[in-house]
N, C-alpha and C positions, 0 to 999 in steps of 0.2 A: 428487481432494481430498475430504475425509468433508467432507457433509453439516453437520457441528459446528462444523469450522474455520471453513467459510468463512461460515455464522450469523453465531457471533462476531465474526471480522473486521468483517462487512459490519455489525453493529449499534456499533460503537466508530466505525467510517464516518461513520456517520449523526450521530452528535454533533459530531463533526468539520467537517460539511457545510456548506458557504457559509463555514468559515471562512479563516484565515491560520494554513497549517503552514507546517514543513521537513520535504523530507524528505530522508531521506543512505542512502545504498547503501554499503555496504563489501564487500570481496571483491577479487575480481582486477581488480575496477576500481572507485573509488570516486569520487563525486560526493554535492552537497549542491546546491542547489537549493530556492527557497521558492513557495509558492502563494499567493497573496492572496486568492484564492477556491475553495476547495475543492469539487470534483465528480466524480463515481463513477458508472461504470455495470458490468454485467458482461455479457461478449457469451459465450457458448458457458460456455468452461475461462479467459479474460480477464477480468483484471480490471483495468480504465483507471483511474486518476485523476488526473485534468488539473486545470488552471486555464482557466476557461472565457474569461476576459477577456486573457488573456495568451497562449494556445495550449500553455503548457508541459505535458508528460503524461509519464506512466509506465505502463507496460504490465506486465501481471504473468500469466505462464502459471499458473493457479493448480496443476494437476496436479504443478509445482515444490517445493509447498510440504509441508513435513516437521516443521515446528512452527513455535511461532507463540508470542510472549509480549504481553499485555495487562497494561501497570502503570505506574503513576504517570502516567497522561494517553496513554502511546505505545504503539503499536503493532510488534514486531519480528515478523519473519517470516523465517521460514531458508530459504534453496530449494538447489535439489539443487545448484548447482554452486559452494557456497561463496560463498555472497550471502548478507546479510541487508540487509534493508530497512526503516526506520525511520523512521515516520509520525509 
């Protein structure tokens, strides 16, 4: 994943941090899901963001990622197998 993208992403993150999102996966399988406390790390090409008080998490290869939209508060992200993901 460039360098740029994943900036981006990870600084819309950081506003987001410690708070209460949703977030909802569409694709060949869809889920919604809320966090009450928002939290992020990145390990290697991963990027986690869980709920620290609740154990809920999302896992995200970022290598996956092929564009990405930043607007009106959310975050989209497209990954290769027909997923986007919405923070």
């Amino acid at each position: 994943m460039q360098d740029k993208i994943r900036e981006n992403i990870l600084n819309e993150l950081k506003r987001k941090n410690e708070k209460r999102i949703v977030i909802c996966q569409t694709g060949f399988i869809s889920t919604k899901f809320l966090l009450n406390c928002l939290s992020y790390k990145i390990e290697i090409d991963t990027l986690t963001i869980k709920d620290e008080k609740e154990g809920v998490y999302l896992s995200i290869n970022l290598n996956q990622v092929y564009k990405y939209e930043i607007k009106d508060n959310k975050i989209k992200i497209y990954l290769d197998n027909d997923t986007v993901i919405i923070v």
